[in-house]
N, C-alpha and C positions, 0 to 999 in steps of 0.2 A: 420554556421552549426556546428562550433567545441565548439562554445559557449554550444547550445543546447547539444548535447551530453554528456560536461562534467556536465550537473546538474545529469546524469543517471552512474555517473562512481562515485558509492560507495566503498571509502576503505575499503580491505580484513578486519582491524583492527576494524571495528565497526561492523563486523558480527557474531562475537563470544566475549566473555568474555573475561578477563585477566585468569578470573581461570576455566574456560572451559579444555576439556583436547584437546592432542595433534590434535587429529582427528578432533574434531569441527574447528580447524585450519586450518587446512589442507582442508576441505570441504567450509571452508570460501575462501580460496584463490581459489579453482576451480569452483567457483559457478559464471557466467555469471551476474551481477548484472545491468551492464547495460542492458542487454537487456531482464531481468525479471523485470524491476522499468517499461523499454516503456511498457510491456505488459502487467501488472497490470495499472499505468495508464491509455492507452489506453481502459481498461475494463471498469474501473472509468469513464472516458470519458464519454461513450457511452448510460450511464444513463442521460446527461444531467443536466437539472434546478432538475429535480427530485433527485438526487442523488442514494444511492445505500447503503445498508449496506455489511457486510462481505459475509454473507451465500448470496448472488446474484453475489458478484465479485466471490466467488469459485464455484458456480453453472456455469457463464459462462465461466470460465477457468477449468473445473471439466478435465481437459487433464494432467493438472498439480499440483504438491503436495501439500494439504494443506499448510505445514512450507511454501513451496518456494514461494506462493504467501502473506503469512499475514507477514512476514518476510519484505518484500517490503512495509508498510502500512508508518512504521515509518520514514522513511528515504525519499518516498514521501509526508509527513508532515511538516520534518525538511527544507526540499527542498522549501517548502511553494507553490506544486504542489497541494497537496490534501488539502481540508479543512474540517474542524470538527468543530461541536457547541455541544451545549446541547442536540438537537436535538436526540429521539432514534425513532426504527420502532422494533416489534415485531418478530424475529427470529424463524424458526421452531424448535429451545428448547423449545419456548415458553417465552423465557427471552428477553431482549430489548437490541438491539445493536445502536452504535452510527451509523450516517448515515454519509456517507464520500462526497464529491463533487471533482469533478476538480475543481479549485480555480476559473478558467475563468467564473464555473457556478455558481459559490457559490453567495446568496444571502443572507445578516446577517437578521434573523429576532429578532425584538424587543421584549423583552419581554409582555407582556400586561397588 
């Protein structure tokens, strides 16, 4: 269990900048990270083989700040929890976003 937890215990130091100011600091070290990584994941999750782009993870967390959840996207990547391809879906900007998977669901597709 302690294994799992530390993949969700992101250092304060990778949430802000070197040249960020004091505050963004300060807001990095009080910012719960592990347990905004499980519940962004967890959102990811629950799309499944189909995946999910951004504006459907903040439609079902809409409880929560835009920053505090796409904040979580990269460090669930680095973690090699979330996966990403080439792959885009149609965003209500109208612009094309990447579509993200749980890694469990991710399936590579080949080009053609």
């Amino acid at each position: 269990m302690a294994e799992i937890l530390d993949l969700f215990d992101t250092p304060a130091y990778k949430l802000a900048r070197t040249h960020d100011p004091v505050t963004s600091h300060e807001a990095a070290q009080s910012v719960d990270t592990s347990h905004m990584e499980q519940v962004v994941l967890e959102a990811i999750q629950d799309f499944g083989a189909d995946g999910c782009i951004s504006d459907q993870v903040l439609a079902k967390l809409s409880h929560h700040r835009y920053s505090t959840i796409t904040a979580r996207y990269k460090q669930l990547k680095e973690k090699g929890l979330v996966s990403v391809d080439h792959r885009k879906r149609k965003a209500i900007s109208g612009r094309s976003q990447l579509i993200m998977w749980a890694t469990e669901f991710y399936v590579e597709k080949k080009d053609d």
